[in-house]
C-alpha positions as a printed NumPy array, in Angstrom:
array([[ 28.45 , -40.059, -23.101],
       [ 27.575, -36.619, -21.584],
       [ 23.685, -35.521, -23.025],
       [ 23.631, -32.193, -24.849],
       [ 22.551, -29.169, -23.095],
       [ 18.742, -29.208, -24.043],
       [ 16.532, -25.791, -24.123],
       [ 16.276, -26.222, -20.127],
       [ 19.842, -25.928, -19.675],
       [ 20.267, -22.664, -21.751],
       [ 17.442, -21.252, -20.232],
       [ 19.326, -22.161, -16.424],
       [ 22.684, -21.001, -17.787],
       [ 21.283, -17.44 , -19.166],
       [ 19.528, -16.857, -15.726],
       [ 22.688, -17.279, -14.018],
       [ 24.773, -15.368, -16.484],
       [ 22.314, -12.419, -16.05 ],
       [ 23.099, -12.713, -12.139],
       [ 25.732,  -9.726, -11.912],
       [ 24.023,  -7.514, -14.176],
       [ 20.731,  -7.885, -12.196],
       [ 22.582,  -7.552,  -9.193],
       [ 24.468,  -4.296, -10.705],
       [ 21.283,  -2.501, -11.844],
       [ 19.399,  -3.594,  -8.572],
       [ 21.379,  -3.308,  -5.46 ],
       [ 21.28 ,   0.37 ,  -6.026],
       [ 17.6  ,   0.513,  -6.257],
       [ 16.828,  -1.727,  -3.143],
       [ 19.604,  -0.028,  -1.023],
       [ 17.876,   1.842,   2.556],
       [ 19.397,   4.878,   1.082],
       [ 17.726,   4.921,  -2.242],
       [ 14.144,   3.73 ,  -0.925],
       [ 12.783,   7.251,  -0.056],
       [ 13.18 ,   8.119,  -3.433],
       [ 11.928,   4.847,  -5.272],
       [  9.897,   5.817,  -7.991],
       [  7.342,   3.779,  -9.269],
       [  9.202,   3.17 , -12.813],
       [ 12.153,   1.608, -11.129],
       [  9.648,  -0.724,  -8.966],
       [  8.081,  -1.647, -11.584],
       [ 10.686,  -2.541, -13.998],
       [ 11.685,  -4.874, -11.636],
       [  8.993,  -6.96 , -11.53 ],
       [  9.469,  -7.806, -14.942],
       [ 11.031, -11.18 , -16.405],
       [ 12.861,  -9.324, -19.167],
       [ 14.426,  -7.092, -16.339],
       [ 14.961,  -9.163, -13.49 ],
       [ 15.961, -11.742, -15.567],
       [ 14.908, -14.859, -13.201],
       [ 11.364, -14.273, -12.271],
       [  8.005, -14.66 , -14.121],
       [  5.223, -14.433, -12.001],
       [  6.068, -10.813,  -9.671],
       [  4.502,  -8.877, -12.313],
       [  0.898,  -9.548, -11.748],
       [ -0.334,  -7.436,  -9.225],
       [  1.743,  -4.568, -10.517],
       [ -0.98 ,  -2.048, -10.313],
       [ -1.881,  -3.043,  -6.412],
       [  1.815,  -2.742,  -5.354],
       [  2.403,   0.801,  -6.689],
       [ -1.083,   1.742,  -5.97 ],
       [  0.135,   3.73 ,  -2.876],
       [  3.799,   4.513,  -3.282],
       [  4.421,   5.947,   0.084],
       [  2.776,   2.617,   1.903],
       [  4.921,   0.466,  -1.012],
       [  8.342,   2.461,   0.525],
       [  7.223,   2.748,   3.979],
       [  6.92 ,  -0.879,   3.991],
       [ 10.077,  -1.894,   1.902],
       [ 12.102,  -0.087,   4.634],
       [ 10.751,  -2.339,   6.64 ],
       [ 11.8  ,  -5.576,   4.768],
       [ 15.456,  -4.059,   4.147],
       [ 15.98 ,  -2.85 ,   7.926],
       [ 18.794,  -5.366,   8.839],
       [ 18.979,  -4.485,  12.05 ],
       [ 15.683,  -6.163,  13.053],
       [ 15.192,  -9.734,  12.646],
       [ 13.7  , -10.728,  10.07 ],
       [ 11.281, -13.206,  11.18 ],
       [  9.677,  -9.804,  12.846],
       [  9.966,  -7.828,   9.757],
       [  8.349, -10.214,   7.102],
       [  5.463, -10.88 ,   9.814],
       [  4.996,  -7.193,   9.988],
       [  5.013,  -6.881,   6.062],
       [  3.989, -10.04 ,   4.397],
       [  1.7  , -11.52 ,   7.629],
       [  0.058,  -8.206,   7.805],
       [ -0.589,  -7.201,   4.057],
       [  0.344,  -3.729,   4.808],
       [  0.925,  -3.551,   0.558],
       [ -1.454,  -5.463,  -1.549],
       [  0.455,  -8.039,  -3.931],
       [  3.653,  -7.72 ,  -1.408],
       [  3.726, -11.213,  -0.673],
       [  6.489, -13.763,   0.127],
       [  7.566, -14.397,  -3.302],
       [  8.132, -10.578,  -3.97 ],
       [  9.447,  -9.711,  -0.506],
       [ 12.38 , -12.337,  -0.901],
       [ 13.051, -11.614,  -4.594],
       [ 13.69 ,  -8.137,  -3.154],
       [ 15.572,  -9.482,  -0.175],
       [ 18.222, -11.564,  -2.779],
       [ 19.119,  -9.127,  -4.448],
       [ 19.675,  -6.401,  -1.709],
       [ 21.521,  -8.923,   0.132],
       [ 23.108, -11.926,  -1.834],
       [ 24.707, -13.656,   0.762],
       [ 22.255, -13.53 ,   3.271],
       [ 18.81 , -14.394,   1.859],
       [ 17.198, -17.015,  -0.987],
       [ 13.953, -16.47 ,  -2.38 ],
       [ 10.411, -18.439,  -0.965],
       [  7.93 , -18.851,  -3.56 ],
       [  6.055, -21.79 ,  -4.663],
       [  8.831, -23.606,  -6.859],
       [ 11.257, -23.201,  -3.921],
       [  8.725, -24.359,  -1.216],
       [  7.767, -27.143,  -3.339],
       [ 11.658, -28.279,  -3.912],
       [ 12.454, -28.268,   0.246],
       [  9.368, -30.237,   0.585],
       [ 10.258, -32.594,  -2.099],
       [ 13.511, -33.014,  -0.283],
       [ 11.964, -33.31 ,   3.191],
       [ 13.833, -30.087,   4.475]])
């Protein structure tokens, strides 16, 4: 017999479901061209569960991050300059704590969803999983 879906399984199913429109209402917002004019609502809203639909935890230093929104831009065109690598541009950003709160859990949260196919996300859970796995 195949188990039910329990409340774990919803809750997995719903944040994948919610992929494209996070991804839809995102992208735009992360895109080099839109980061000059990043206002500190649409920041903000990300870091939200009920917006971003997949993480908890990138709310809590909310008021540090958009603090300073020219340092908070200056420094996400940093992390979304592709034509760097991007060992170089997360030790700049994250290594350096050029934006309070702006740490690896944020900075690849951002990274996914301004480029899908080219990052994951590194925060505790997903560190904790690769170690678990010996990777």
């Amino acid at each position: 017999k195949v188990p039910l879906p329990g409340p774990k399984d919803k809750e997995l199913q719903s944040i994948i479901d919610a992929r494209d429109e996070v991804l839809a209402r995102y992208q735009p917002v992360f895109s080099r061209e839109h980061i000059p004019n990043l206002t500190q609502e649409e920041f903000s809203s990300f870091l939200y569960f009920d917006n971003n639909k997949h993480w908890t935890g990138l709310y809590r230093h909310v008021g540090k991050l958009t603090a300073a929104m020219k340092a908070l831009r200056h420094a996400l065109k940093i992390l979304l300059e592709e034509s760097r690598p991007i060992d170089q541009r997360f030790s700049e950003l994250v290594g350096s704590s050029m934006v309070k709160g702006l740490g690896k859990a944020l900075a690849t949260a951002i990274l996914l969803v301004a480029y899908p196919d080219r990052y994951g996300v590194w925060n505790n859970a997903s560190e904790a999983a690769l170690k678990q796995l010996g990777i």
